[in-house]
C-alpha positions in Angstrom: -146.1 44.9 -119.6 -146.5 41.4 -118.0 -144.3 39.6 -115.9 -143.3 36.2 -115.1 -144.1 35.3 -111.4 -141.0 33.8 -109.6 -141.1 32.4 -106.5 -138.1 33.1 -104.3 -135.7 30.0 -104.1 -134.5 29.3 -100.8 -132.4 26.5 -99.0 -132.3 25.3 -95.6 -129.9 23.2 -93.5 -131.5 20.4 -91.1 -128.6 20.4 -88.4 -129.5 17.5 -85.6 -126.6 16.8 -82.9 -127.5 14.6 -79.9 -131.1 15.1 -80.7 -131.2 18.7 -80.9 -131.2 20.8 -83.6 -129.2 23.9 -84.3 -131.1 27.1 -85.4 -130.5 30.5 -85.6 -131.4 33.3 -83.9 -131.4 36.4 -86.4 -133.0 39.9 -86.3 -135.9 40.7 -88.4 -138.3 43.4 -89.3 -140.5 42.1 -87.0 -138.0 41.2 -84.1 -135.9 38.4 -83.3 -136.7 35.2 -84.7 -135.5 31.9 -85.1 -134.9 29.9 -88.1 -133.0 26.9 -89.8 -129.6 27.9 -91.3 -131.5 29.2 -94.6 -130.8 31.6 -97.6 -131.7 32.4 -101.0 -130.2 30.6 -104.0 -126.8 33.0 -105.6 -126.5 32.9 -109.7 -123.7 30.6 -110.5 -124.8 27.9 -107.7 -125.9 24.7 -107.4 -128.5 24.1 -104.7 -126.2 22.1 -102.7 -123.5 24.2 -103.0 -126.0 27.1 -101.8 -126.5 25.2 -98.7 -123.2 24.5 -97.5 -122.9 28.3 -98.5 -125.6 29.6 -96.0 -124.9 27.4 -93.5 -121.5 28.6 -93.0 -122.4 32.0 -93.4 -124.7 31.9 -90.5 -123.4 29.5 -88.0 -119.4 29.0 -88.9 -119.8 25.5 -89.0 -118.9 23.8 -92.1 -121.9 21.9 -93.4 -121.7 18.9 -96.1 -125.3 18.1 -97.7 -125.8 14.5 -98.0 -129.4 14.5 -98.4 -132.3 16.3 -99.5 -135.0 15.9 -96.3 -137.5 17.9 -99.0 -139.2 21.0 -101.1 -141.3 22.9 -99.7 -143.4 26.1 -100.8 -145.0 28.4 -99.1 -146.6 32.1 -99.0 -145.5 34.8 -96.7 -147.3 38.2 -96.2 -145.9 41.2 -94.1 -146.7 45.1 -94.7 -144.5 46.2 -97.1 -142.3 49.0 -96.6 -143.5 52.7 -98.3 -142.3 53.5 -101.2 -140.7 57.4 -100.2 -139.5 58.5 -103.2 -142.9 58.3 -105.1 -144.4 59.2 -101.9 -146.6 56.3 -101.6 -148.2 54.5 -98.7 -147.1 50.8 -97.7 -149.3 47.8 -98.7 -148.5 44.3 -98.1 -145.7 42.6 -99.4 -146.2 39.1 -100.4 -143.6 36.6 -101.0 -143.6 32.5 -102.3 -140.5 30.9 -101.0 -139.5 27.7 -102.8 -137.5 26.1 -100.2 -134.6 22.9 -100.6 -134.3 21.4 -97.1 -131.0 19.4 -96.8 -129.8 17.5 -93.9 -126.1 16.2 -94.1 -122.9 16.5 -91.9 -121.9 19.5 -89.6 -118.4 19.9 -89.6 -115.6 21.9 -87.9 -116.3 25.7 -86.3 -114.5 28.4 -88.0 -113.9 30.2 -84.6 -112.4 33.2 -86.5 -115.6 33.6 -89.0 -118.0 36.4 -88.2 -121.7 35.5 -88.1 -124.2 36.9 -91.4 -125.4 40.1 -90.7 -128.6 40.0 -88.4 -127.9 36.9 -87.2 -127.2 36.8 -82.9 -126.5 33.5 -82.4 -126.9 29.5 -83.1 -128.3 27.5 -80.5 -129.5 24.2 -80.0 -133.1 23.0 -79.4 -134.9 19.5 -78.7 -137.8 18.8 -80.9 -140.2 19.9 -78.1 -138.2 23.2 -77.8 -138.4 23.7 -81.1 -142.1 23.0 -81.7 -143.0 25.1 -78.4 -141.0 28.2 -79.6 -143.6 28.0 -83.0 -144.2 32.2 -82.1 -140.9 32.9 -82.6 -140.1 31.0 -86.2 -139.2 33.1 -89.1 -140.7 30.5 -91.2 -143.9 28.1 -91.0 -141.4 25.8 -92.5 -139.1 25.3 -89.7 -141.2 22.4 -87.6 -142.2 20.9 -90.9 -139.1 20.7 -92.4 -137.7 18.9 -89.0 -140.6 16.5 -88.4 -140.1 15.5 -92.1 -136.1 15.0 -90.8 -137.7 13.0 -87.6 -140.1 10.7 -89.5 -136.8 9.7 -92.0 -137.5 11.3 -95.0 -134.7 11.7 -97.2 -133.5 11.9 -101.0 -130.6 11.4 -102.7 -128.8 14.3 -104.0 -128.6 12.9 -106.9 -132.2 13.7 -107.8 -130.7 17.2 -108.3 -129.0 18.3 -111.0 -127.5 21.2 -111.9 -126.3 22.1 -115.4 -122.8 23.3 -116.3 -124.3 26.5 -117.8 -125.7 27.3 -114.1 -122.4 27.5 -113.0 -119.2 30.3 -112.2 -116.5 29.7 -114.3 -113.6 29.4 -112.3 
């Protein structure tokens, strides 16, 4: 039988206070990493509306979109888990993300709202934090996604559109 390939459709929130930006810090199979505010796209949601989503999900912070900083794709390998119920060995997995990066306006801290699962902690980081702590990204995206934000890049929103059959009923 053949199959469509899909990439997996991500989107990320470009958070900068002050000039530093907040990321998470969030366990992974292969340790503690760090990483924008980022998730995969839910059925029923826009891309924005995904955004403000994971944001909030992973740092309490309300987040507002007000532009798209880019779209990004990239390839991600890692040894695959084994498969123990047909007793077979791991091999690699491999993985496209399709990624939405949005910068836009942090809002208030839901003081109350537990952190995603995995995730330890946001913190804050200066571009040359950020760029020195490269080892430590969950992504290759991360510093590109940011010096896009630096340089000025940014779209409107409105070059997104979502149709109404996308969407929840509610």
């Amino acid at each position: 039988m053949d199959t469509r390939w899909k990439p997996s459709t991500t989107v990320a929130a470009i958070i900068e206070r002050d000039g530093k930006f907040m990321l998470v810090e969030e366990h992974t199979s292969v340790g503690l990493q760090l990483n924008n505010p980022a998730g995969h796209l839910d059925p029923g949601e826009s891309l924005v509306a995904a955004c403000a989503r994971e944001a909030l999900e992973e740092t309490a912070h309300l987040f507002t979109p007000t532009a798209l900083v880019g779209v990004y794709l990239s390839r991600f390998q890692r040894p695959a888990a084994a498969d123990a119920e047909h007793g077979t060995p791991a091999g690699v997995e491999d993985i496209t993300y399709l990624r939405f990066a949005f910068c836009g306006q942090l809002g208030a801290h839901q003081a109350s709202r537990a952190l995603d699962t995995g995730i330890v902690r946001t913190l804050w980081l200066t571009p040359d934090e950020v760029r020195a702590s490269a080892a430590r990204h969950r992504s290759p995206l991360l510093v590109r996604c940011m010096e896009d934000y630096l340089a000025g890049q940014r779209f409107p929103l409105e070059l997104l559109n979502t149709d109404s059959s996308v969407l929840r009923p509610a």
